[in-house]
N, C-alpha and C positions, 0 to 999 in steps of 0.2 A: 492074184488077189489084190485088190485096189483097197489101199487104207486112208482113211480119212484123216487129213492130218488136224482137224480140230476136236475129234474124238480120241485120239492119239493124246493130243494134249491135255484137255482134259481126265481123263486114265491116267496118266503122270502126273499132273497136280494134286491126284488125288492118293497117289500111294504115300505112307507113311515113312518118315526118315527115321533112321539107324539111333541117330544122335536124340537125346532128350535135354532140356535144361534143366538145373540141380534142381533140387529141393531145397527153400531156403530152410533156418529152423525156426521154429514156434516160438513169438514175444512173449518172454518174463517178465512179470510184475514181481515188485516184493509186495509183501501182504502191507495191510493199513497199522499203524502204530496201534496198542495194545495199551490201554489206561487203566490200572488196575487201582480201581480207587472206592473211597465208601462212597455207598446207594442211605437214600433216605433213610433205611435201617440203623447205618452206622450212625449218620449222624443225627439221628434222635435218640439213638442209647448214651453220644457223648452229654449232648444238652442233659438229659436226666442223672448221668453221671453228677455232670455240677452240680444242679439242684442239690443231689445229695449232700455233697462236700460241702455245699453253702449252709445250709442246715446243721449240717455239722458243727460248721465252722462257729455256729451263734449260739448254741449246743451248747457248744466246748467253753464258748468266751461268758456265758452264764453261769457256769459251772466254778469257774475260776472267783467269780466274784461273791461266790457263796462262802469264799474263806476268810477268815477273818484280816484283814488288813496287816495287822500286826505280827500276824505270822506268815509272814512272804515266802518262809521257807516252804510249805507245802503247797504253795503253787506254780512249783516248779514244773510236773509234771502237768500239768493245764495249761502253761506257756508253750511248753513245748509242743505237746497234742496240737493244740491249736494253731500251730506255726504249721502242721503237717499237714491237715487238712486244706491251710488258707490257700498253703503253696499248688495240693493237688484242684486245689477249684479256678484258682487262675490257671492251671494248664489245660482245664478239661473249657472253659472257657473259651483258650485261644484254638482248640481241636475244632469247637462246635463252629466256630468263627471262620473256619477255611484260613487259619493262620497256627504256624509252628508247623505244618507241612513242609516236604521236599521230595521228589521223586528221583528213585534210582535206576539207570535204565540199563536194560539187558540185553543184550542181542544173540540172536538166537540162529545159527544157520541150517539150513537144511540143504543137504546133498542130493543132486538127483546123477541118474546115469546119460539121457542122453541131452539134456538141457542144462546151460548155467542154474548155478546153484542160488540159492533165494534166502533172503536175511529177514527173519522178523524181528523188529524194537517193540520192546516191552517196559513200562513204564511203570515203575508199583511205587505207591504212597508211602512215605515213610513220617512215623510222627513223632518227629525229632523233641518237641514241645515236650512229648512225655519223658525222653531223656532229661531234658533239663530237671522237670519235676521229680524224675527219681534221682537224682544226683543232689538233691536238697532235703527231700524226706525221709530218703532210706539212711543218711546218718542219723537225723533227727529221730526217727525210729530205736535205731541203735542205741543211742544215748539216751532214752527214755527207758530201754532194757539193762543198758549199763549201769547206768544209776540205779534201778530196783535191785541189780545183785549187788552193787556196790565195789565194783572194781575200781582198777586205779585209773591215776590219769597215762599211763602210759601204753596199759591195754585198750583202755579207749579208742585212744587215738591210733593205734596199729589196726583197730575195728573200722573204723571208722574213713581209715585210707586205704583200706584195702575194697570196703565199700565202694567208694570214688571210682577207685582204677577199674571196677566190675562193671560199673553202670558207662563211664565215659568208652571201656574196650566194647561193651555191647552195643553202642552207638556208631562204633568205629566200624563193626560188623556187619551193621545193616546195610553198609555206605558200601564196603566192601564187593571186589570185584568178583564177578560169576565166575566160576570155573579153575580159580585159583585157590591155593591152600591159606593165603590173605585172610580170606574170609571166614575163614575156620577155624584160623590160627589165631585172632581176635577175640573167636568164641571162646576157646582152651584157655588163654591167658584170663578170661573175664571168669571162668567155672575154678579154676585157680583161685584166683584171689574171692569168691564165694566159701572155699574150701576153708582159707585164712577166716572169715567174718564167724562162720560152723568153730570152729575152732575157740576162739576168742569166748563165746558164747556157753559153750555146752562144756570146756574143760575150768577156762577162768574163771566165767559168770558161775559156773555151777558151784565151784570151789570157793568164792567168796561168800555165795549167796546162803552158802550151809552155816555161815558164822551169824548170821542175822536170826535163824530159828527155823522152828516148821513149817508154820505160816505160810513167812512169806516166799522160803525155797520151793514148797508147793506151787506160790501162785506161779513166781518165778519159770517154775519147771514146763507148766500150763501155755504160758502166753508165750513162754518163748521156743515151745515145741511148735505151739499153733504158728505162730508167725514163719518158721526157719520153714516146716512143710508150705504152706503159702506161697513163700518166694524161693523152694524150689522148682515151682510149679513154672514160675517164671520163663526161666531158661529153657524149659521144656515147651512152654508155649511158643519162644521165638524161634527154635530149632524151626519146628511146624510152619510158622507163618512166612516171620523176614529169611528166616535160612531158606528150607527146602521149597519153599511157595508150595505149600500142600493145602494152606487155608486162605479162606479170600480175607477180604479187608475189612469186612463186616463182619466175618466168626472174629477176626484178630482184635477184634476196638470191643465185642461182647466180653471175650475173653478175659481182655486186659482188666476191663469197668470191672466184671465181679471181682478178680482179686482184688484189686486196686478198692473196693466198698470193704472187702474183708480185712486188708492189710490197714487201712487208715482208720475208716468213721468205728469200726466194728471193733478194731483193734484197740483204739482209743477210749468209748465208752467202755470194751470193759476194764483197761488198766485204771483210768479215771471213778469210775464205781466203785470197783474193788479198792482203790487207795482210799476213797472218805470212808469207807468202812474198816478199813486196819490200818491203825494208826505206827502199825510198824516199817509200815513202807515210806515211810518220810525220810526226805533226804538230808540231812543236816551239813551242810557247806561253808559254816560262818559266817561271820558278818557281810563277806564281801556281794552275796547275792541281797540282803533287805536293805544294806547301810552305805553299800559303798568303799571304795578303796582308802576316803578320808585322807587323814593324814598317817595313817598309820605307815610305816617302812620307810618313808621321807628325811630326804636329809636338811637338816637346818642349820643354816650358819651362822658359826657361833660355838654349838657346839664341841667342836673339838677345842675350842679355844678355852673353852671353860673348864674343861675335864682335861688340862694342859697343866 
C-alpha cells in the first residue's frame, strides 16, 4: 500500500494536541461610586423650611415689641424664641444653598468564590449645618422651659451641657466609622446624656414648677411633654437614616423639617401666646436683664479708706 506523503501530512496537522492553554480568569471592575444625596424633593422642602423660620422669625420679633418698653422683663421669652428660629432659618438656608454639607464614605466589599473580590464606595450626605443649628437652639430651647418652671442656675446649666455633648456626640456619629462599635458608641453616649436633659426636666423642672401654681405647672407639664416626645423622635430618626441607612436623604431632610417646624415655629407661638395670656409665667431676674450691671457690686477707691 503506497501512502501519499502530503495526505499523511495533512491528516497530522489536522489531529488535535493533548495540551490546551489555561483559561485566563474574567476582568473585575469595581462598581461606579454611590452618591447618596438630595433629589429636587429634598431640596425644595429645605427652601420651604426657611420660608417658614423666616416668617417665624418676623412673627416672633413683632410679638416682642408688643410689650411695653418698660417692662423688659417679659420679653425675655420673645428674645429667646426668636433667637431660635433666627438660628434654624440660617441653617436651613445654608442646607438649601448646597452649603454646610459633607459626605461620609463607605466602602462596601463583596466576596465572590472564583473571582477577586470587588469594593463598592458609597458616598451619603451629611448635613453638618443642621448640627451646628441644634447645638445653638436645643439649649435655647431648654432655657426657655427652664425659666418657665423656674429652676436654678445650677440645673440649668447641667441641662444645658448635657444638651451640647448630645448634639456635638450625634455629629460625631454620623462622621463615624462603618462597621465599628465607634459609631454606636457615639450614639449611646449622646442617648445618655439625652437621659441627663429627661431628668433635669420632668424631676427638677416639675418640682420647682409646682411652687409657681396650677396654671402654669399645667402649661409647663404640656409644652414640655410635647417637646421631650418630639425630640425623642429624633434619635429614632437618625438611627434609621445616618445610622442604618435604611432611609434615603430626602425621607431624612422631610423628616428632620417637620420636627424641626414643630419643635421651633410651633413650639414658640405656643409658649409666646400662652405667656401674654398668663401673666404668671413672667420671669423676674432683676435689674440686671432691663438696667444693666451699673455700678452696682463695684469697688471704689477710697472706700476703705473712709470706713478706716
Amino acid at each position: 500500500m503506497i501512502v501519499d506523503p502530503v495526505s499523511a501530512l495533512q491528516a497530522f496537522a489536522t489531529v488535535p494536541t493533548s495540551s490546551s492553554s489555561p483559561t485566563s480568569l474574567p476582568t473585575v471592575t469595581n462598581p461606579v461610586p454611590e452618591y447618596q444625596k438630595a433629589t429636587e424633593t429634598g431640596e425644595r422642602t429645605l427652601w420651604v423650611v426657611f420660608v417658614v423660620m423666616t416668617i417665624a422669625m418676623i412673627v416672633f420679633s413683632g410679638m416682642s415689641w408688643s410689650v411695653p418698653i418698660a417692662d423688659q422683663s417679659k420679653r425675655l421669652y420673645h428674645i429667646v424664641t426668636t433667637l431660635i428660629v433666627t438660628f434654624a432659618a440660617i441653617s436651613y438656608f445654608a442646607m438649601a444653598t448646597g452649603h454646610g454639607i459633607g459626605y461620609h464614605h463607605v466602602r462596601i466589599t463583596e466576596q465572590h468564590e472564583h473571582v477577586p473580590d470587588t469594593h463598592k464606595d458609597i458616598y451619603r450626605a451629611v448635613y453638618w449645618a443642621r448640627y451646628v443649628d441644634w447645638s445653638l437652639t436645643t439649649p435655647l430651647l431648654l432655657l426657655d422651659l427652664c425659666l418657665l418652671a423656674g429652676m436654678n442656675g445650677g440645673n440649668i446649666l447641667l441641662a444645658v451641657v448635657a444638651d451640647i455633648i448630645m448634639i456635638l456626640t450625634g455629629l460625631f456619629a454620623a462622621f463615624g466609622s462603618e462597621g465599628t462599635p465607634q459609631k454606636w458608641g457615639w450614639y449611646a453616649i449622646a442617648c445618655i446624656a439625652y437621659l441627663v436633659v429627661i431628668w433635669q426636666l420632668a424631676v427638677h423642672g416639675r418640682h420647682t414648677v409646682s411652687q409657681k401654681g396650677g396654671k402654669v405647672a399645667n402649661f409647663f407639664a404640656a409644652i414640655a411633654g410635647f417637646t421631650l416626645i418630639i425630640w425623642t423622635v429624633y434619635p429614632i430618626i437618625w438611627g434609621i437614616a445616618d445610622g442604618s441607612r435604611n432611609m434615603n436623604v430626602d425621607e431624612e431632610i422631610i423628616s428632620y423639617a417637620v420636627l424641626d417646624i414643630l419643635a421651633k415655629p410651633v413650639f414658640g407661638a405656643w409658649l409666646l401666646f400662652t405667656h401674654m395670656s398668663m401673666p404668671e409665667t413672667t420671669v423676674e431676674i432683676g435689674g440686671f436683664w432691663s438696667q444693666g450691671l451699673g455700678n452696682e457690686g463695684s469697688i471704689r477707691v477710697g472706700d476703705d479708706d473712709e470706713g478706716a
